[in-house]
C-alpha positions as CSV (number, residue, x, y, z in Angstrom):
1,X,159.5,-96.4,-156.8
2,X,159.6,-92.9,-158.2
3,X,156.6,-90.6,-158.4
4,X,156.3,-87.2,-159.0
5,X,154.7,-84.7,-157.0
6,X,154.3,-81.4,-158.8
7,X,155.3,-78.3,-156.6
8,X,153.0,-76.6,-154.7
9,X,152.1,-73.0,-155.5
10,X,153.9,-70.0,-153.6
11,X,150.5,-69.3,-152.2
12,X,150.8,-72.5,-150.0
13,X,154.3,-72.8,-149.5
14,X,154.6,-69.5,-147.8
15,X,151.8,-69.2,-146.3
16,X,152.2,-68.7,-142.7
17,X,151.3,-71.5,-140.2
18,X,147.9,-69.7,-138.9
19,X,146.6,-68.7,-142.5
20,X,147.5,-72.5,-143.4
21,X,145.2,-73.5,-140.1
22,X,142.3,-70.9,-141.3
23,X,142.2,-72.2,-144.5
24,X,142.5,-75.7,-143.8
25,X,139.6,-75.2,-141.2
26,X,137.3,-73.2,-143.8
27,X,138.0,-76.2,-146.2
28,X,137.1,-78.8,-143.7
29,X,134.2,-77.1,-142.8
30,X,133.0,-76.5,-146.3
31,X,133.2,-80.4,-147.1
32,X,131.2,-81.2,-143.7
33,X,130.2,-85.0,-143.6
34,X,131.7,-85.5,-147.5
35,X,135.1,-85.3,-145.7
36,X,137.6,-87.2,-144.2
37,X,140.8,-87.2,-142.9
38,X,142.6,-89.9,-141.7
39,X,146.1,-89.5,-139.4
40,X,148.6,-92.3,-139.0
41,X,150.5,-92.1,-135.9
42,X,153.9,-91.2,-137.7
43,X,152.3,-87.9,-138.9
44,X,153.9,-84.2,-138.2
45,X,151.7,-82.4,-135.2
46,X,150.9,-79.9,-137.7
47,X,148.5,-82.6,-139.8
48,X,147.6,-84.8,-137.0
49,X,145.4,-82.0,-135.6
50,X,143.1,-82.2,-137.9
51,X,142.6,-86.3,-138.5
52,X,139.4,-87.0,-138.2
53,X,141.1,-90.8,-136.8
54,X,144.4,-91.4,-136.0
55,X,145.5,-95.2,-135.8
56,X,147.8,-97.6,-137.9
57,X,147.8,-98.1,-141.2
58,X,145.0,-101.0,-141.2
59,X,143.2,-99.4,-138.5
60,X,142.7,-96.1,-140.8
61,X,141.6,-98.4,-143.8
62,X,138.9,-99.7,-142.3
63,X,138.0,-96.6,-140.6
64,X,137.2,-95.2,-144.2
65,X,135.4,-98.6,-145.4
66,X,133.3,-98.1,-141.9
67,X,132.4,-94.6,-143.1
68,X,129.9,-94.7,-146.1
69,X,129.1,-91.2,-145.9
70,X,132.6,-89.6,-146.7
71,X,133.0,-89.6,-150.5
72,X,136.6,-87.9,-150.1
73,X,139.2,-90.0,-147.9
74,X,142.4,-87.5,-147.4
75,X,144.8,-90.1,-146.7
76,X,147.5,-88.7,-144.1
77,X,150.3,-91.6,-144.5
78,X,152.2,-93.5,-147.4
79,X,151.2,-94.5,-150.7
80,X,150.6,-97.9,-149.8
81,X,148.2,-97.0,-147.0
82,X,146.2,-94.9,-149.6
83,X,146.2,-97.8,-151.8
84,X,144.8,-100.3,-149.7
85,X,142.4,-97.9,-148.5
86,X,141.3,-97.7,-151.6
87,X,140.8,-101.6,-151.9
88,X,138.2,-101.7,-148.6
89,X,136.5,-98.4,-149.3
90,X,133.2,-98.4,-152.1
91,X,134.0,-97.2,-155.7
92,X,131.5,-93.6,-154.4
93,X,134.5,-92.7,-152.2
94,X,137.7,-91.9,-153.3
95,X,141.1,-91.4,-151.7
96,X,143.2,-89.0,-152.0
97,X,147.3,-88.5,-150.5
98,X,148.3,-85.4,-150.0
99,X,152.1,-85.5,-151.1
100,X,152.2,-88.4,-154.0
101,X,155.9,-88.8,-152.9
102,X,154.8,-89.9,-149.8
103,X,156.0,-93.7,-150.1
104,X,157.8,-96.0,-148.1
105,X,160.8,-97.2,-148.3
106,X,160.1,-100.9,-146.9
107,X,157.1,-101.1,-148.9
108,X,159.7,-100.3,-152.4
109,X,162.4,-102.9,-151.4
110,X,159.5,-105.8,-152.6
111,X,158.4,-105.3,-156.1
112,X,156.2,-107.3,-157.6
113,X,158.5,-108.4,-161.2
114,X,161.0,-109.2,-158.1
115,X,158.5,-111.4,-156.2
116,X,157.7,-113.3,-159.4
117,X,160.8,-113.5,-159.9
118,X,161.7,-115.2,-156.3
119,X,158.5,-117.6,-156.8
120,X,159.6,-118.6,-159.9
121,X,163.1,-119.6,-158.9
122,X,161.7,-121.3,-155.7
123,X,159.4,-123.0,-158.1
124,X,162.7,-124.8,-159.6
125,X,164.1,-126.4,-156.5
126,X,161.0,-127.2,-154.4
127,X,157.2,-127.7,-154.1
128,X,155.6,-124.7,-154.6
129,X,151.9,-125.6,-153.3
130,X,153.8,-126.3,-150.1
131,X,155.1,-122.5,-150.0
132,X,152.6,-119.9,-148.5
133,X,153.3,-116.4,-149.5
134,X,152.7,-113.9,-146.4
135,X,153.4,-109.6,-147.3
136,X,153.2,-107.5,-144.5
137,X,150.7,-104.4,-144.6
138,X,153.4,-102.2,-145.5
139,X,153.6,-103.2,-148.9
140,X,152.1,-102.4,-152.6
141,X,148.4,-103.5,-153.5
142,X,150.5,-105.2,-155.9
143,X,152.1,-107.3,-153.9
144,X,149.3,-108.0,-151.6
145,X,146.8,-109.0,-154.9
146,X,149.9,-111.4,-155.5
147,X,149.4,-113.2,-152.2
148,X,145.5,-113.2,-152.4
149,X,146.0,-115.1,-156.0
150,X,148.4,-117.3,-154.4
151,X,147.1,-118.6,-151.5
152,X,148.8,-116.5,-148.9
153,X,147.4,-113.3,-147.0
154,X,148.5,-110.2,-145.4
155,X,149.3,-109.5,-142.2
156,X,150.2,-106.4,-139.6
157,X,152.5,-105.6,-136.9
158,X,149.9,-107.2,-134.2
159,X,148.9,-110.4,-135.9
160,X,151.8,-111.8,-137.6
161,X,152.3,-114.9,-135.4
162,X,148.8,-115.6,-136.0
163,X,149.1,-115.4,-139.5
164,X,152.3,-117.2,-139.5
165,X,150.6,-120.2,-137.8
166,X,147.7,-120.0,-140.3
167,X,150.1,-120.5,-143.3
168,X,152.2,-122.9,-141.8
169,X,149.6,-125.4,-141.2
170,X,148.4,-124.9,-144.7
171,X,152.0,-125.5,-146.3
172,X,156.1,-126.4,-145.4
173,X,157.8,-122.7,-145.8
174,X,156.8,-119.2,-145.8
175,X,158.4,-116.6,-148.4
176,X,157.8,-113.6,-145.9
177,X,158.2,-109.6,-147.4
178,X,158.6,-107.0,-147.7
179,X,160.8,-107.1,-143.8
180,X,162.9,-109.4,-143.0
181,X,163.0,-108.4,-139.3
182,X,159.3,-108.8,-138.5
183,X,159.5,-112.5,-139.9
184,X,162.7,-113.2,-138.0
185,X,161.1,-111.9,-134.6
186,X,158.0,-113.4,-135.3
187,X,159.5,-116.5,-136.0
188,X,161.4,-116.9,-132.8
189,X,158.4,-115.8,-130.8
190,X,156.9,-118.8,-132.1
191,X,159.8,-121.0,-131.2
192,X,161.7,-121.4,-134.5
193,X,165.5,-121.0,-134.5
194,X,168.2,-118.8,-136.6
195,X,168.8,-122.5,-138.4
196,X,164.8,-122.7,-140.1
197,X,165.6,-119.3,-141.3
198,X,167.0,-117.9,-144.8
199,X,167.7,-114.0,-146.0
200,X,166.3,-113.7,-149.8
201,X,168.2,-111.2,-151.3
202,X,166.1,-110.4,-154.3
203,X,169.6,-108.6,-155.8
204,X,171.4,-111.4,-156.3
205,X,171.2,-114.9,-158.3
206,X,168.5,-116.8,-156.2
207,X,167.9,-114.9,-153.8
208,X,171.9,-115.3,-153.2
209,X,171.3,-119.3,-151.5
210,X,171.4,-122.7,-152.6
211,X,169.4,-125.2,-153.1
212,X,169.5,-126.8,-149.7
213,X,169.3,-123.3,-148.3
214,X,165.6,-123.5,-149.5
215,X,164.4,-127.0,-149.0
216,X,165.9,-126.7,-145.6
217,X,164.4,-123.3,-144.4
218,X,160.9,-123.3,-142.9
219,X,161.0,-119.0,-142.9
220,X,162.3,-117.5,-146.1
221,X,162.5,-113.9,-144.9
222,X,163.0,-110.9,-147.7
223,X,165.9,-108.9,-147.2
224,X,163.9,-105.7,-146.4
225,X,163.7,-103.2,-143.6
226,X,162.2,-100.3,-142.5
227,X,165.0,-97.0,-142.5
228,X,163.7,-95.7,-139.1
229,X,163.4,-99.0,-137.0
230,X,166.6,-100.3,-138.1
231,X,168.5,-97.4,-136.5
232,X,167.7,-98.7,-133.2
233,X,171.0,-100.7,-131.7
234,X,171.9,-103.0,-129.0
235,X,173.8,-99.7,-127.7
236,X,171.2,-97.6,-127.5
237,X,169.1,-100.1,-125.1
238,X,172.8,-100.0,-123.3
239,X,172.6,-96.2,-122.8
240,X,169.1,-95.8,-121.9
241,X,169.2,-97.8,-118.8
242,X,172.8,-96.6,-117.8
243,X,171.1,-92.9,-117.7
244,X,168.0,-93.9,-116.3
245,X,167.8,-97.0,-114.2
246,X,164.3,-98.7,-114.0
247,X,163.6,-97.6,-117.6
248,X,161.2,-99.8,-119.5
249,X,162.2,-100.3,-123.1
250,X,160.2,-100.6,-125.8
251,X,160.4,-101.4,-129.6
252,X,158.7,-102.1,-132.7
253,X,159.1,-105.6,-134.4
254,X,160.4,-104.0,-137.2
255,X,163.7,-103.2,-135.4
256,X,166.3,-105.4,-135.5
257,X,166.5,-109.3,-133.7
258,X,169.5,-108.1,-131.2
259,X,167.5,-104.8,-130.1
260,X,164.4,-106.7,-129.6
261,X,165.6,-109.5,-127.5
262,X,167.4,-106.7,-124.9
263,X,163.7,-104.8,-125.0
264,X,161.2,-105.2,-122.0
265,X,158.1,-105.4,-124.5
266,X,157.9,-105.8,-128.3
267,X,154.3,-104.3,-130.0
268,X,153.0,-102.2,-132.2
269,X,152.0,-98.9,-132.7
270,X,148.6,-99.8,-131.1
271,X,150.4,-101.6,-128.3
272,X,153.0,-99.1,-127.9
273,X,150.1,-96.9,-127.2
274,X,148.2,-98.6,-124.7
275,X,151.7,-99.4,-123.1
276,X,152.2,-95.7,-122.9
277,X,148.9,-94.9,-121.5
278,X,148.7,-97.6,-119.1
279,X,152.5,-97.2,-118.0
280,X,151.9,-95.6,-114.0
281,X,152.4,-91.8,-113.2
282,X,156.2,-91.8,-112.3
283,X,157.5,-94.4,-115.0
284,X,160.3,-94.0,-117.8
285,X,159.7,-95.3,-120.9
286,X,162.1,-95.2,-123.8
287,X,160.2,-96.3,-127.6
288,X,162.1,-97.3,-130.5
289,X,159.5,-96.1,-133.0
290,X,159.3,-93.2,-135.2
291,X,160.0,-89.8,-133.5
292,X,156.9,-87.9,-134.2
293,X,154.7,-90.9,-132.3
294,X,157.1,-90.9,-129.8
295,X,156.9,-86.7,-128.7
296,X,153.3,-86.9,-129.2
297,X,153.0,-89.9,-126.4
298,X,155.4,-87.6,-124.0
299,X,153.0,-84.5,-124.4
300,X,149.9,-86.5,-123.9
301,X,151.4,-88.6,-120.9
302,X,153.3,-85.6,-119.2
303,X,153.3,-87.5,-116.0
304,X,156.1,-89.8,-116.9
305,X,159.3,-89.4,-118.6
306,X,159.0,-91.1,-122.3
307,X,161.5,-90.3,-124.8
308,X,163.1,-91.9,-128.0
309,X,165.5,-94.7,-127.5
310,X,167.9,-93.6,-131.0
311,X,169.1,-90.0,-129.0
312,X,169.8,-88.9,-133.1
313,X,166.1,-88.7,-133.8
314,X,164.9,-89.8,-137.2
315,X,161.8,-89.3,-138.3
316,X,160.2,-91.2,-141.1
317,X,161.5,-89.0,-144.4
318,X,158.3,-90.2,-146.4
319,X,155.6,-89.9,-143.3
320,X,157.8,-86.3,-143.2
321,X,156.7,-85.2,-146.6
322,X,153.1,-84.4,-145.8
323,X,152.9,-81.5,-144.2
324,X,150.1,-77.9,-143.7
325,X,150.7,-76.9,-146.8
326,X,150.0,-80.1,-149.1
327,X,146.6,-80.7,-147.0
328,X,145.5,-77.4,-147.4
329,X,146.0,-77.5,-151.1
330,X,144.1,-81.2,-151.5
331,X,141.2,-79.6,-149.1
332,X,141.0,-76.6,-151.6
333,X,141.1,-78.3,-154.8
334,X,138.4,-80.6,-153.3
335,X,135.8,-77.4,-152.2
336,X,136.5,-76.3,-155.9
337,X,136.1,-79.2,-157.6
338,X,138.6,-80.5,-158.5
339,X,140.0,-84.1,-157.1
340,X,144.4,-84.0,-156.8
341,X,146.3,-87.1,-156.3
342,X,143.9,-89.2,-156.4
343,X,145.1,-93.0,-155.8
344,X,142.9,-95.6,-157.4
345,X,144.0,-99.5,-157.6
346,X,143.1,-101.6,-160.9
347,X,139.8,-103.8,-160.3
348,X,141.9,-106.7,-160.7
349,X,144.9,-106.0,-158.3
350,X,141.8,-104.8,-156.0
351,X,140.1,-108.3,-156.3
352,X,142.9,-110.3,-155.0
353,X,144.2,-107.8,-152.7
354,X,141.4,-107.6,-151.2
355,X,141.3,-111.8,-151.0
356,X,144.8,-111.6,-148.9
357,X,142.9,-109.1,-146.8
358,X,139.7,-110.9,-146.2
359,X,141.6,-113.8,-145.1
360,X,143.9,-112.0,-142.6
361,X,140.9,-111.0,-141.3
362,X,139.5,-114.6,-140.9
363,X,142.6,-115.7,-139.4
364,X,142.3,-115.8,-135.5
């Protein structure tokens, strides 16, 4: 999805890294209570020092909703975060992202004309009140306002077998997106083989199956992934424990099925956390996960030896783009007046993405 972000002003851009922190520090302080900044995990140091929270994408939404008093959400993440931020939070707070070409590219490989499109040829071939539509949080307020008005609901990283249990005692089949990897892990977690699965390539003629292909699946996953977590291989697992034996590997759902089935624990970026902190002093850890999250958990647990599994290092391009420079020039704006990149969601998309919300959250 292409947006534009206008170029900063030579006044930000080479400004030096102290007389970025002074003025993002004055700003901050100028805004008091009016202010907030939220920091997801995959954020560069330089921004992450100054989040007021620091969680998942969910985790951060919320956060806002839970604080009435900040009119002014700076949104340190993606533009989907931003938008469903936007969604929970009260129409007298607004949300701002720093860098509008902050998106993700997960979150762009599901559009909605193409889900409409997929429902509609599923429609053909079998019963569609039997199909549940489930997006994952990283995905378009679009996309999750199409669940909500569909019967389906949204889920995270953490909760995805719950909310694939949910749906399938409600219908026959799931049509699972934006990433096809969470689904398929998630699906054999709950005891589901390769055989009650299906790939939906939204780039070719139905989804590029047949008819039986669909009637037979029980999981139709999206042919989507996430750019960072699908660099992790079978190899790298291979390596990390030939150079340090006794390491305990750990992954993201979002990396792919033959990584995660040679991983000693599968979580999210909360679990990876708490896996990290409650790992004892002496342990080796190697996290497939984004790179920033990964150095910060090394510095903060300095008493064991964590480091990325992917030796390369790639850091989320679109979590990159934020940066000093971009959040001092938002904080400014805002002590002058003057609300930049603002990210506001139609009342109706908000309605129903909302709904697919509301029932993740009911979902236990």
């Amino acid at each position: 999805m292409l947006r534009l972000q206008a170029p900063l002003p030579d006044s930000y851009t080479l400004a030096s890294e102290d007389a970025l922190a002074e003025r993002i520090a004055s700003a901050k302080a100028a805004l008091g209570r009016r202010l907030l900044i939220l920091g997801h995990h995959y954020q560069r140091d330089e921004v992450i020092r100054w989040a007021d929270a620091i969680g998942d994408s969910f985790k951060l939404a919320q956060f806002a909703a839970d604080n009435q008093d900040a009119t002014d959400i700076v949104f340190c993440g993606v533009h989907f975060m931003a938008e469903s931020a936007d969604v929970l939070t009260g129409d007298h707070q607004r949300v701002i992202l720093p860098d509008l070409n902050a998106g993700c590219s997960m979150a762009d490989m599901a559009d909605l004309d193409q889900v409409e499109e997929a429902w509609d040829e599923l429609t053909s071939v079998t019963d569609i009140e039997r199909v549940v539509p489930i997006t994952y949080m990283n995905s378009s307020a679009a996309l999750k306002a199409f669940v909500g008005e569909h019967g389906g609901a949204v889920c995270t990283s953490s909760n995805a077998r719950a909310v694939l249990e949910w749906a399938l005692s409600r219908g026959d089949k799931v049509l699972f997106f934006p990433d096809q990897h969470l689904g398929r892990n998630t699906g054999f977690t709950m005891g589901y083989g390769a055989d009650d699965m299906r790939v939906w390539n939204p780039h070719l003629d139905f989804g590029g199956l047949e008819d039986t292909d669909v009637k037979e699946a029980t999981l139709l996953l999206w042919k989507g992934h996430c750019s960072v977590h699908q660099r992790f291989r079978p190899e790298h697992v291979a390596a990390a424990r030939a150079k340090h034996p006794g390491v305990e590997v750990i992954v993201h759902p979002e990396c792919a099925h033959e990584v995660v089935e040679l991983a000693d624990r599968v979580g999210s970026t909360e679990r990876i956390q708490e896996w990290a902190a409650a790992a004892p002093t002496g342990a080796t850890l190697a996290i497939g996960t984004e790179v920033h999250m990964v150095q910060r958990l090394a510095r903060e647990h300095a008493d064991k030896t964590i480091f990325t599994l992917d030796p390369l290092v790639c850091p989320c391009s679109t979590m990159f783009r934020i940066d000093a420079p971009h959040l001092a020039w938002v904080l400014e704006n805002l002590v002058g007046g003057e609300v930049v990149n603002q990210i506001v969601v139609d009342p109706d998309t908000s309605t129903w993405a909302k709904v697919a919300l509301q029932r993740m959250l009911e979902i236990r």
